[in-house]
N, CA and C of each residue as an Amber inpcrd file, in Angstrom:
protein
   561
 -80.7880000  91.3780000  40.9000000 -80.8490000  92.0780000  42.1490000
 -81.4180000  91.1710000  43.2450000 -82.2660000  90.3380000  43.0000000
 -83.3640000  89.8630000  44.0100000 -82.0900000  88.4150000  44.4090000
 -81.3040000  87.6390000  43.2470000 -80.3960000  87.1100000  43.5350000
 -79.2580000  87.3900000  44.4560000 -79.1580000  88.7570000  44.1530000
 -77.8120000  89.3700000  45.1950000 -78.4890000  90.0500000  46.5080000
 -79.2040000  89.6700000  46.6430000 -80.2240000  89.8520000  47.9620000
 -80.5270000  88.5320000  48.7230000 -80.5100000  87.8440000  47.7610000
 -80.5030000  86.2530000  48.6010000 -79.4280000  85.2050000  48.8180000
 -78.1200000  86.1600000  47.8770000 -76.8890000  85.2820000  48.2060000
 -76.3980000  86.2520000  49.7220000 -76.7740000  87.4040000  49.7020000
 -76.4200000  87.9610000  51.0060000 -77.1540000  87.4330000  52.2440000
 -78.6340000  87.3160000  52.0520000 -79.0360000  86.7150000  53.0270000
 -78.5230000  85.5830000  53.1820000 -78.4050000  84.5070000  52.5310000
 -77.7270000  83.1240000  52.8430000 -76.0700000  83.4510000  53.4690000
 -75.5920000  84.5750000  53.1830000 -74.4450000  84.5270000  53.9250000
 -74.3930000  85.0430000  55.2740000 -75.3330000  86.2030000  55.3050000
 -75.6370000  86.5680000  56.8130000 -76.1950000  85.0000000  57.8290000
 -77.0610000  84.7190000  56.9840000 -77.7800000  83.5420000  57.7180000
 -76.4640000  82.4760000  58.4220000 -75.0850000  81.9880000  57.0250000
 -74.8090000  80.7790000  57.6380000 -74.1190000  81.3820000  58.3810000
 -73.7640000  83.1360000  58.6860000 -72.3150000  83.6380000  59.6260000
 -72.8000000  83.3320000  60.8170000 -74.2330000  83.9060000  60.8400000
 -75.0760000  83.6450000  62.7530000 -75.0540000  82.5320000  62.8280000
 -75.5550000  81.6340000  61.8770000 -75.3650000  80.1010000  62.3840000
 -74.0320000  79.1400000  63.0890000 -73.0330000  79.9150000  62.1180000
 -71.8260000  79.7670000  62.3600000 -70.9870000  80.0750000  63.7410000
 -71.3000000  81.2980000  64.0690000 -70.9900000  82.3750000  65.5400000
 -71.8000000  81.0830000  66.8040000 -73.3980000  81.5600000  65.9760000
 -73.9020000  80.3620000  67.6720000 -73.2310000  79.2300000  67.6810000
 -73.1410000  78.2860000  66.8030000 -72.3850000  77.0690000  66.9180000
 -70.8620000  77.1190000  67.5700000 -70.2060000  78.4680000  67.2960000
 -69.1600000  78.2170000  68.1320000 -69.0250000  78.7550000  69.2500000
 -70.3500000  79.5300000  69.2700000 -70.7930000  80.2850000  71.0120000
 -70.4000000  79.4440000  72.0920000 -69.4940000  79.5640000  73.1430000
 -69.5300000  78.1730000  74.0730000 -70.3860000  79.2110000  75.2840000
 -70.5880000  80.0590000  75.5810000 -70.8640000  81.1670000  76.6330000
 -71.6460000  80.0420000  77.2890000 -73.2610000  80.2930000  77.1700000
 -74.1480000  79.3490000  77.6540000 -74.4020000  78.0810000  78.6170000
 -73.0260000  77.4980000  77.1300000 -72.6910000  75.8770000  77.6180000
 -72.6980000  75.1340000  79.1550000 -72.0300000  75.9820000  79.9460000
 -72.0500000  75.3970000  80.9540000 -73.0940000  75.8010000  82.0590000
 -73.9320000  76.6070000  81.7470000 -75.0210000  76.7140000  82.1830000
 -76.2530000  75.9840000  82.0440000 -76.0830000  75.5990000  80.5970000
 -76.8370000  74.6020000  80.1600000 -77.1210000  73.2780000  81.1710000
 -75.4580000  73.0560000  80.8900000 -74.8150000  71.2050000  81.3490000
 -74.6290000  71.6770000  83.0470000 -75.2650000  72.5060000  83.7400000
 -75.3610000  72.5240000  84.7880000 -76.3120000  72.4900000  85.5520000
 -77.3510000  72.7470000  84.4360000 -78.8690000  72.9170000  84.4880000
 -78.9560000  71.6730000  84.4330000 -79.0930000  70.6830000  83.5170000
 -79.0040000  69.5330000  83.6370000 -78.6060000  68.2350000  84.4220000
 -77.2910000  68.7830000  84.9860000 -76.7820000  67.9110000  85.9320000
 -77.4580000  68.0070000  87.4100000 -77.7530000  69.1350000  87.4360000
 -78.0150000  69.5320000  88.9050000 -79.1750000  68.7890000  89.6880000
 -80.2840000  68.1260000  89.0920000 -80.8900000  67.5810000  89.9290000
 -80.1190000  66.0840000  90.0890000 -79.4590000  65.2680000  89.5950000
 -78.6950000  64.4600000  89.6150000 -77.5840000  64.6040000  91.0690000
 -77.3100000  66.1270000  90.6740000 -76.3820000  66.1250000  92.1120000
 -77.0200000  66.2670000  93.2500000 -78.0540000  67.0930000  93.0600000
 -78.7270000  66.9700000  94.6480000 -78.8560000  65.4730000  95.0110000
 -79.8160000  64.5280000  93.6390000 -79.7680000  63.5200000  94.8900000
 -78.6760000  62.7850000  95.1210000 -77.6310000  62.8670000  94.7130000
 -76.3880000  61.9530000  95.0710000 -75.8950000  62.5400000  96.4030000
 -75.7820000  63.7690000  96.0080000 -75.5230000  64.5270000  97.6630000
 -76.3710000  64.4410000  99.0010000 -77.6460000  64.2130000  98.5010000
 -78.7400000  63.6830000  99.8170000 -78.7910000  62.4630000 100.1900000
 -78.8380000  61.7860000  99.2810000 -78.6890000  60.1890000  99.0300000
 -77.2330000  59.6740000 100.0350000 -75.9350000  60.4030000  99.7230000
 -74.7540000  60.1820000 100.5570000 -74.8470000  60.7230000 101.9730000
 -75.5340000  61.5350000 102.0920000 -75.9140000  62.3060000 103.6880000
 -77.0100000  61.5090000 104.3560000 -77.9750000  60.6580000 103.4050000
 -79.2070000  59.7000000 104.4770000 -78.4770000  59.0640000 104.3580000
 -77.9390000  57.9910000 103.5020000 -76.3570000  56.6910000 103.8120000
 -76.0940000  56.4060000 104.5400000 -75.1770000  57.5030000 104.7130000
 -74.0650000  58.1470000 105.9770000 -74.9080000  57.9340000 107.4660000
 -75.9100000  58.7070000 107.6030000 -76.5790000  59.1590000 108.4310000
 -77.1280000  57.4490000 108.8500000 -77.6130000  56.7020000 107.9400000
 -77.9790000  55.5070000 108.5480000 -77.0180000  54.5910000 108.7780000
 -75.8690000  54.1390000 108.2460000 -74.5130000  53.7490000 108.2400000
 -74.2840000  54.1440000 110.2900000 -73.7970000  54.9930000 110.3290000
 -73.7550000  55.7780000 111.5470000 -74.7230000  54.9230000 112.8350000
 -75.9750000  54.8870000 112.7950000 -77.0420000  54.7970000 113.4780000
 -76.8590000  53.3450000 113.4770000 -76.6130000  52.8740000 112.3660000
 -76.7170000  51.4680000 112.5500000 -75.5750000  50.4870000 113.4560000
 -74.4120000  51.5110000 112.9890000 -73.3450000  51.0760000 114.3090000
 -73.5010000  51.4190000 115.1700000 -73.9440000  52.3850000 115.7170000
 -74.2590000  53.0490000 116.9910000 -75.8530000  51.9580000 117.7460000
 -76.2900000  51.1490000 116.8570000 -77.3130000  49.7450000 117.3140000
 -76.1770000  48.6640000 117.8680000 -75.2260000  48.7380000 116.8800000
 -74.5000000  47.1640000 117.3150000 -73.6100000  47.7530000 118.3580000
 -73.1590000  48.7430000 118.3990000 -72.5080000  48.5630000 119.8970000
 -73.1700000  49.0200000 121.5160000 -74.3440000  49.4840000 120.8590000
 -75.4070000  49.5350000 122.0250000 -75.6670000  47.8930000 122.9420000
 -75.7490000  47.2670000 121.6680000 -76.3790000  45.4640000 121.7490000
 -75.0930000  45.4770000 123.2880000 -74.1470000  45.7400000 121.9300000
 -72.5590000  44.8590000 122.9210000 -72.4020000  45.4270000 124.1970000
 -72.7070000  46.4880000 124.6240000 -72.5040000  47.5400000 125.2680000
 -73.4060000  47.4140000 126.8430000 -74.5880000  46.9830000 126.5060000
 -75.8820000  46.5970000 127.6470000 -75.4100000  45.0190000 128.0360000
 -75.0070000  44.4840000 126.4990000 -75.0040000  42.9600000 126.8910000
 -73.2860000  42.7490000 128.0500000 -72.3910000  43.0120000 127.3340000
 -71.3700000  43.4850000 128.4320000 -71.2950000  43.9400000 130.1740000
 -72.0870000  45.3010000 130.0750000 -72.3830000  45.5640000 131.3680000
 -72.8360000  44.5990000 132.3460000 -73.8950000  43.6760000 131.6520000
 -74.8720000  42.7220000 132.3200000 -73.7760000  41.5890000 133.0830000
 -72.9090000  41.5850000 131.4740000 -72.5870000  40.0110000 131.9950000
 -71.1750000  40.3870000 132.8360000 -70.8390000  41.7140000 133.3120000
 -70.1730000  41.4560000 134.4000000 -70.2950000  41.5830000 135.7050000
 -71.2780000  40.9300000 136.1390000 -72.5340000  40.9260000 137.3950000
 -72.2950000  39.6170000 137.5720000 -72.4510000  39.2060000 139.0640000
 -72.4320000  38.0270000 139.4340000 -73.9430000  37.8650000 140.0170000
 -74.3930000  39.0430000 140.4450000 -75.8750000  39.0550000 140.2800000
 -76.1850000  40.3000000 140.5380000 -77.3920000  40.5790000 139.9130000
 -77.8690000  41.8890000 139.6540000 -79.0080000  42.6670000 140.0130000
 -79.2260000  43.7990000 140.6410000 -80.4210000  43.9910000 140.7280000
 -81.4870000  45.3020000 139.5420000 -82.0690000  45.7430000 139.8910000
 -83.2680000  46.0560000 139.5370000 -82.2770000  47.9690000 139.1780000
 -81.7000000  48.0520000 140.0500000 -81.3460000  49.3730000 139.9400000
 -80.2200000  49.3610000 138.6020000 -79.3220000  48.3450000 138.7050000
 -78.1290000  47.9470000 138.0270000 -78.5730000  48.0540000 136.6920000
 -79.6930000  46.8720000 136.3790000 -80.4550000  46.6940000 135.1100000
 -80.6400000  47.9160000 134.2340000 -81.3600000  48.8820000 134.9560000
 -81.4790000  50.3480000 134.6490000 -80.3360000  50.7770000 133.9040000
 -79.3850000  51.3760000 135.3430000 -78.0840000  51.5760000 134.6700000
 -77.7060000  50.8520000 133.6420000 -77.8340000  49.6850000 133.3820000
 -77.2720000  49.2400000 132.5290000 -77.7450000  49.7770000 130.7200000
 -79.1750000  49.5260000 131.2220000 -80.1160000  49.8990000 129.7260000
 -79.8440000  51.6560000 129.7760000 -79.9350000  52.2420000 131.1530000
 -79.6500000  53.4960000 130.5020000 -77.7090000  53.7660000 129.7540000
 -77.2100000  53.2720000 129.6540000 -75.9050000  53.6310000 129.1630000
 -76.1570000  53.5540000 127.6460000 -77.4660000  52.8480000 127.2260000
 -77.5980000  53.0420000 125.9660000 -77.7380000  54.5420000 125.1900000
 -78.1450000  55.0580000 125.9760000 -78.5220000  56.4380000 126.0240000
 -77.1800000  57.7060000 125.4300000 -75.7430000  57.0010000 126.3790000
 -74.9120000  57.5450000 126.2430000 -73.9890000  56.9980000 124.6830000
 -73.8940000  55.5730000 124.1550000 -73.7220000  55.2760000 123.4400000
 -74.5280000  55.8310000 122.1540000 -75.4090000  56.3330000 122.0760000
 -76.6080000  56.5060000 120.6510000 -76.5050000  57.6880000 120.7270000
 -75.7790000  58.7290000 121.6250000 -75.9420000  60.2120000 121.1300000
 -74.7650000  60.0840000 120.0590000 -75.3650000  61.5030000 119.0240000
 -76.6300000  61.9690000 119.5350000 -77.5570000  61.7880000 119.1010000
 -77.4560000  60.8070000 118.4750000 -79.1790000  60.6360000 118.0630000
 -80.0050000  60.2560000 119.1320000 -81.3620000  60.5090000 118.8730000
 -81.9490000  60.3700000 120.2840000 -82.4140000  58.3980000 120.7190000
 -82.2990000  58.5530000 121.6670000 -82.6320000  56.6990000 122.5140000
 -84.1610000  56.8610000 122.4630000 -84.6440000  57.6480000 122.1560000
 -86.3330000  57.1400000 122.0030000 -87.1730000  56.6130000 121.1660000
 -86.1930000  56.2930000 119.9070000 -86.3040000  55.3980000 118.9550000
 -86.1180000  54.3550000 119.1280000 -85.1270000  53.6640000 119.9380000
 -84.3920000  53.0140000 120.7040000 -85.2730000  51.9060000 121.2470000
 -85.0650000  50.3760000 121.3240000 -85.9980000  49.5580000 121.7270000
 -84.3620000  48.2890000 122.4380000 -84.2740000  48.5260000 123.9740000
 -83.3180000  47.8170000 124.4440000 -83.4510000  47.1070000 125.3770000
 -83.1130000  46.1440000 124.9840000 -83.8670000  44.6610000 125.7710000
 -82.5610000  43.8490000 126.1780000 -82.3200000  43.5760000 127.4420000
 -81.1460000  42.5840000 128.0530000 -81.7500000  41.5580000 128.3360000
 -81.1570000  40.2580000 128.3040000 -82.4820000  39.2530000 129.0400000
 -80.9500000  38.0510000 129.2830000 -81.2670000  37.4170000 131.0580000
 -80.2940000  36.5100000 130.8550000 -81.2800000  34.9080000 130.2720000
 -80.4020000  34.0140000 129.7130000 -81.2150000  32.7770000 129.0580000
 -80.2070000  31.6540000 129.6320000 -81.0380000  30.9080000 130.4480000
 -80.5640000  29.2710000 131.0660000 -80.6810000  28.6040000 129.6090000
 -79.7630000  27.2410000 129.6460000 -79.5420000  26.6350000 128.5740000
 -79.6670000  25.3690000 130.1150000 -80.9760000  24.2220000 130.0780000
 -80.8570000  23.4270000 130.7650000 -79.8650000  21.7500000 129.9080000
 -79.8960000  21.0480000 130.6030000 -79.2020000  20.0000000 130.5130000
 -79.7820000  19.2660000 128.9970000 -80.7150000  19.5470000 128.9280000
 -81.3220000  19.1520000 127.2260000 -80.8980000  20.0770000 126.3030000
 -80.2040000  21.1330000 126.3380000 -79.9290000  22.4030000 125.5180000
 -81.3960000  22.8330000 125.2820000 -82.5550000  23.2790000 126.1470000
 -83.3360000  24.0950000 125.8690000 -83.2950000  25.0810000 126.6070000
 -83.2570000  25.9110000 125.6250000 -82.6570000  27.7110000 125.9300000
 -84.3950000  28.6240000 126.7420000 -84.3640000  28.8870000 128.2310000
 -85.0840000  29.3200000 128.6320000 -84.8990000  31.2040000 128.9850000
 -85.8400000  31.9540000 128.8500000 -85.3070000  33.4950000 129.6210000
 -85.7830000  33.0880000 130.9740000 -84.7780000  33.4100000 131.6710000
 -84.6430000  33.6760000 133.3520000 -85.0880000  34.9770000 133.4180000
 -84.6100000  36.2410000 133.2150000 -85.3430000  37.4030000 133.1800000
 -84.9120000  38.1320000 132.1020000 -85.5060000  38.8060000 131.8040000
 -85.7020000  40.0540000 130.9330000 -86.3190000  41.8000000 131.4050000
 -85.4990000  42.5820000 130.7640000 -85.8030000  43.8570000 130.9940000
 -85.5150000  44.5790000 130.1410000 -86.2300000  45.6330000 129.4430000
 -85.9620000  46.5510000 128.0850000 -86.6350000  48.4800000 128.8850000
 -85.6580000  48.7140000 127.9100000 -85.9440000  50.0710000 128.0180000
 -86.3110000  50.5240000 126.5380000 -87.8700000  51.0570000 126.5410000
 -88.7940000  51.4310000 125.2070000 -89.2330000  50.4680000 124.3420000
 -89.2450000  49.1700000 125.2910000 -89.7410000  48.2810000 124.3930000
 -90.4280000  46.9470000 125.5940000 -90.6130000  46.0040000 125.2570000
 -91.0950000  44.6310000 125.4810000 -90.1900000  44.1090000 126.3000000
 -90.0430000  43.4810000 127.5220000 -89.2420000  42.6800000 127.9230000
 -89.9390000  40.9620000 127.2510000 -88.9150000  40.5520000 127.2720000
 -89.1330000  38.9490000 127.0640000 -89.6240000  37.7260000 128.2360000
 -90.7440000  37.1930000 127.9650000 -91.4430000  36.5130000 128.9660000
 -90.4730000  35.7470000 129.9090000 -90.1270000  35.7160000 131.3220000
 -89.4650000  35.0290000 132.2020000 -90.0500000  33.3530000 131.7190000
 -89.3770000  32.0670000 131.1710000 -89.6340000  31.1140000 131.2530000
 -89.8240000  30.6340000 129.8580000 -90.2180000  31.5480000 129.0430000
 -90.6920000  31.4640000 127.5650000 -89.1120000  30.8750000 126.7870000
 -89.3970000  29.5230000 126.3460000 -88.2440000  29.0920000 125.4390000
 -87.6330000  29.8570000 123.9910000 -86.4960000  29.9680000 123.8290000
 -86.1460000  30.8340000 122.8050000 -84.7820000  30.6150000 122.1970000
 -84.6470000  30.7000000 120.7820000 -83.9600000  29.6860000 120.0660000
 -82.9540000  30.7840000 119.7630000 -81.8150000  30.0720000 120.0600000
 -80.2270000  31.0940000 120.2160000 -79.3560000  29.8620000 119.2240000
 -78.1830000  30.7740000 118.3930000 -77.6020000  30.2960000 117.5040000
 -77.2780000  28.6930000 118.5100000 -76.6340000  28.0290000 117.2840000
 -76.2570000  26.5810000 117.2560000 -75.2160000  26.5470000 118.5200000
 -73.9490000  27.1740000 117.6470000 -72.5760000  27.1210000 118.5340000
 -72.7940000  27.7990000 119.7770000 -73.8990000  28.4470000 120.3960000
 -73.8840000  28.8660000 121.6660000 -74.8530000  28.3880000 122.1610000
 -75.2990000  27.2950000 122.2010000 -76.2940000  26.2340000 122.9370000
 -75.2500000  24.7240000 123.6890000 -74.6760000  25.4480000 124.5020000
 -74.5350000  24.4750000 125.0130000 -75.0130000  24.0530000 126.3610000
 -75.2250000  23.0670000 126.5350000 -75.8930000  22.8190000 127.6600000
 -75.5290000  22.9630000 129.3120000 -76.3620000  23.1910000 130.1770000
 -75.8450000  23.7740000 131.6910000 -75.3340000  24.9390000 131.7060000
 -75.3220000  25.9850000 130.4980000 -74.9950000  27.3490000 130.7560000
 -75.7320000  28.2080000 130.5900000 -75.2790000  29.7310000 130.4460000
 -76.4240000  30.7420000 130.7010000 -75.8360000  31.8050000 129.6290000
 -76.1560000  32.5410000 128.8210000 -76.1750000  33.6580000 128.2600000
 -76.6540000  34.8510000 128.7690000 -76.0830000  36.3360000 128.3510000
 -76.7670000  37.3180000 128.3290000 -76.8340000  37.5970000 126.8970000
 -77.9580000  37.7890000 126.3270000 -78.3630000  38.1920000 125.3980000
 -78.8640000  40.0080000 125.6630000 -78.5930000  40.7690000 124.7500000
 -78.5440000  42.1970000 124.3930000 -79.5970000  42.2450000 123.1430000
 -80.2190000  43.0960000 122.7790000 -81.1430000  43.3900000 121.5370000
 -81.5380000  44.9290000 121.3930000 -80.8560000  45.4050000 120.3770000
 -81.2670000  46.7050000 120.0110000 -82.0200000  46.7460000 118.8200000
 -83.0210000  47.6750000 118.9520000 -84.0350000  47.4930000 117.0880000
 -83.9610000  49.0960000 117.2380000 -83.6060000  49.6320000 116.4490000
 -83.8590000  51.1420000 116.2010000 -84.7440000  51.8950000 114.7330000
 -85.5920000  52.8120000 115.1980000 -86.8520000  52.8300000 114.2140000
 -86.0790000  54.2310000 113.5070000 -85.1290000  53.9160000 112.3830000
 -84.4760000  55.4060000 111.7760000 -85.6150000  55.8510000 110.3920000
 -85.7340000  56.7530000 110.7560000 -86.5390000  57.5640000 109.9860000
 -85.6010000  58.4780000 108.9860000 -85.4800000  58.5490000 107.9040000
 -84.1950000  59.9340000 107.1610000 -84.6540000  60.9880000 107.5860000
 -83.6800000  62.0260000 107.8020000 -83.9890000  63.2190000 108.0010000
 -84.4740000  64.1170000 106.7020000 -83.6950000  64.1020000 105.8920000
 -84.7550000  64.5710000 104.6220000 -85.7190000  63.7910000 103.3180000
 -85.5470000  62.1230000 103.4290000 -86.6330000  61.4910000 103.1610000
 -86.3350000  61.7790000 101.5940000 -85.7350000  62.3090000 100.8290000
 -85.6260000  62.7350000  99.9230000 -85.3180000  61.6390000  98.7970000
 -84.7640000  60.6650000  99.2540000 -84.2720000  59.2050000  98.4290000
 -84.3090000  58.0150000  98.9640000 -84.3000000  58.2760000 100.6730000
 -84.6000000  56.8970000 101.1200000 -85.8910000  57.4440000 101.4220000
 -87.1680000  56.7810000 101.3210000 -88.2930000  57.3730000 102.0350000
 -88.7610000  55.7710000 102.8550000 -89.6290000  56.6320000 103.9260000
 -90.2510000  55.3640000 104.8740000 -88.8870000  55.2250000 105.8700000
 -89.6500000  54.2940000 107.0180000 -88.4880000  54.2810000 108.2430000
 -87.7630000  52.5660000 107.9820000 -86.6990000  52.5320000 108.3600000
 -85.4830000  51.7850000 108.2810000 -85.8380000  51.1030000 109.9010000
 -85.7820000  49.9340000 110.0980000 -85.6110000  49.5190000 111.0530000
 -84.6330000  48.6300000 111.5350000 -83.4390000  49.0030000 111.9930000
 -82.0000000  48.7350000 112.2230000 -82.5360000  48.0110000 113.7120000
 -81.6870000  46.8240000 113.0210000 -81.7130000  45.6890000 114.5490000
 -80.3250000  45.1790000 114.6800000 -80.0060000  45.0890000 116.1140000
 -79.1530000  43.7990000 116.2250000 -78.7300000  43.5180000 117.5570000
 -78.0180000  42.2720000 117.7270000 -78.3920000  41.1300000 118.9200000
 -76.4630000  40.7530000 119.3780000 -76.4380000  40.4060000 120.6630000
 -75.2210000  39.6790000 120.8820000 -75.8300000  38.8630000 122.1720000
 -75.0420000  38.2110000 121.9270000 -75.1650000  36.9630000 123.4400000
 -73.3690000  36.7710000 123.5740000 -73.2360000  37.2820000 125.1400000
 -72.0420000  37.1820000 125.8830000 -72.1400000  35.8710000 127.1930000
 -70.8590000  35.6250000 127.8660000 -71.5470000  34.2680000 128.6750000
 -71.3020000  35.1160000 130.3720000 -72.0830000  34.7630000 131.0460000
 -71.6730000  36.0630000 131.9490000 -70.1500000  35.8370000 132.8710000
 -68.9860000  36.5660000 132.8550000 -68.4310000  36.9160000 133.2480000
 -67.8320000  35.8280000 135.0470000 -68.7230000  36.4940000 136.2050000
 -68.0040000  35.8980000 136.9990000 -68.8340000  34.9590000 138.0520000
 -69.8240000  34.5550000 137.5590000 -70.7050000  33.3190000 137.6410000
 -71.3180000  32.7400000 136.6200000 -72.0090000  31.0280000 137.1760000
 -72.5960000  30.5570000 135.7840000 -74.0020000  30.9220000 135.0130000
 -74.4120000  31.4820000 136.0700000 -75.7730000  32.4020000 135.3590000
 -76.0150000  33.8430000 136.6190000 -76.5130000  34.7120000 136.1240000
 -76.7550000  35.5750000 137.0150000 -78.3800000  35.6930000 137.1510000
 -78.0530000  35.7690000 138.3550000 -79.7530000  35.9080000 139.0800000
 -79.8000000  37.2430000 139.3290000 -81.5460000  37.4630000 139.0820000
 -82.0300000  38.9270000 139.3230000 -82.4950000  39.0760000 140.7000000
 -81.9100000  40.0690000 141.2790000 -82.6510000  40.1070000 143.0300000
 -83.6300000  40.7850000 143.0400000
């Protein structure tokens, strides 16, 4: 008796064992449970990316964009300059320009190829010392000419911080030759 009590239990036992093992119900609740913090951060991770990807082009054509304006001046004044740095404003929406550090500066290249700033002017940042020597790529040192140099540095912070954490500081630079004189003077 106590035998045919324990061959039944062993058969009840391996049927439930049997049933859960081929239970799939659960399953994908399980393997969803699991996956899911994986997807959030791939999905946040592709949205700060993105989000800095974005910002960071929206630096380089700011650069091109101020440095351009400048260099089609045969000379410029004080009001122009403005305008000029403010168009950055319109280029970077929408993210906001108060992150924004935009600096135009024209640079004499005298007869020795030493690269001087003639003037400088930035909007949210530092202008560059009038006179202070400053070292510009190879192939654009040539001598008796003038550059406008452009400089954007932008301080991106992620919006949800979630995978990139800490701020990103996106820079970048162009030097154009100005347009319809050999250097432009500031009035």
């Amino acid at each position: 008796m106590f035998a045919r009590i324990e061959s039944m239990l062993a058969r009840l036992v391996t049927r439930r064992l049997s049933e859960f093992t081929n239970d799939r119900r659960g399953m994908s609740a399980v393997e969803f449970a699991l996956l899911l913090p994986l997807m959030v951060t791939l999905y946040l991770g592709g949205v700060e990316l993105s989000q800095a990807i974005s910002i960071d082009r929206k630096v380089t054509l700011t650069a091109r964009t101020v440095a351009d304006l400048v260099s089609q001046f045969s000379s410029i004044d004080t009001t122009n300059i403005n305008a000029s740095l403010g168009a950055a404003s319109a280029v970077l929406a929408p993210y906001p320009d108060s992150k924004a550090k935009v600096t135009v500066s024209v640079v004499d290249i005298d007869a020795n190829g030493v690269a001087k700033v003639k003037w400088s002017n930035s909007k949210n940042g530092t202008p560059r010392a009038a006179g202070s020597t400053v070292t510009i790529p190879a192939a654009l040192n040539i001598p008796s000419t003038s550059l406008v140099w452009g400089e954007v540095s932008y301080d991106y912070q992620p919006s949800i911080g979630y995978v990139v954490t800490g701020n990103l500081n996106l820079h970048d630079q162009i030097f154009m030759r100005p347009r319809k004189s050999e250097t432009i003077p500031k009035t």
